[in-house]
C-alpha positions, 0 to 999 in steps of 0.5 A: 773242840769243834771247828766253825764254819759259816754258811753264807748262801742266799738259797736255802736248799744250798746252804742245808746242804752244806750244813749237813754234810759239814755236821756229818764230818763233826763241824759247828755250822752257823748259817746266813742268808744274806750279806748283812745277816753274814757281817752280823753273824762275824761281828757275834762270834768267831768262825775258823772256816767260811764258805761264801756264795759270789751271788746274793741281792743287796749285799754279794759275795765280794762286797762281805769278803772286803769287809770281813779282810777289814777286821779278819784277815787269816780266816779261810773262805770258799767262794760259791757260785752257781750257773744260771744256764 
């Protein structure tokens, strides 16, 4: 069976980039482009990896990894950022 991975980034270009290289190694890849949409996302159906970008609007990074450790501890997550320099 294949792996899930969640994609949560609110760029785009980012999270297809992620997603294709994902697929090209044999991963299910669900997306997400904000925190709410993500937490949406979590509550539907369960993932065995995600990777999660520190800096979104509305909702970040660190505010969806509090309430994803409330109900779902053991799941591994990979925390993006990017520079703005």
């Amino acid at each position: 069976m294949r792996r899930k991975i969640l994609v949560i980034d609110d760029e785009e270009d980012i999270v297809e980039v992620f997603r294709d290289r994902l697929e090209t190694y044999g991963f299910r890849v669900s997306t997400a482009f904000s925190g709410p949409e993500a937490l949406n996302e979590l509550s539907r159906e369960k993932f065995d990896g995600i990777f999660l970008d520190l800096r979104m609007p509305d909702m970040g990074g660190l505010e969806v990894l509090q309430r994803l450790r409330e109900k779902e501890s053991a799941i591994p997550v990979v925390m993006l950022t990017t520079s703005n320099e």
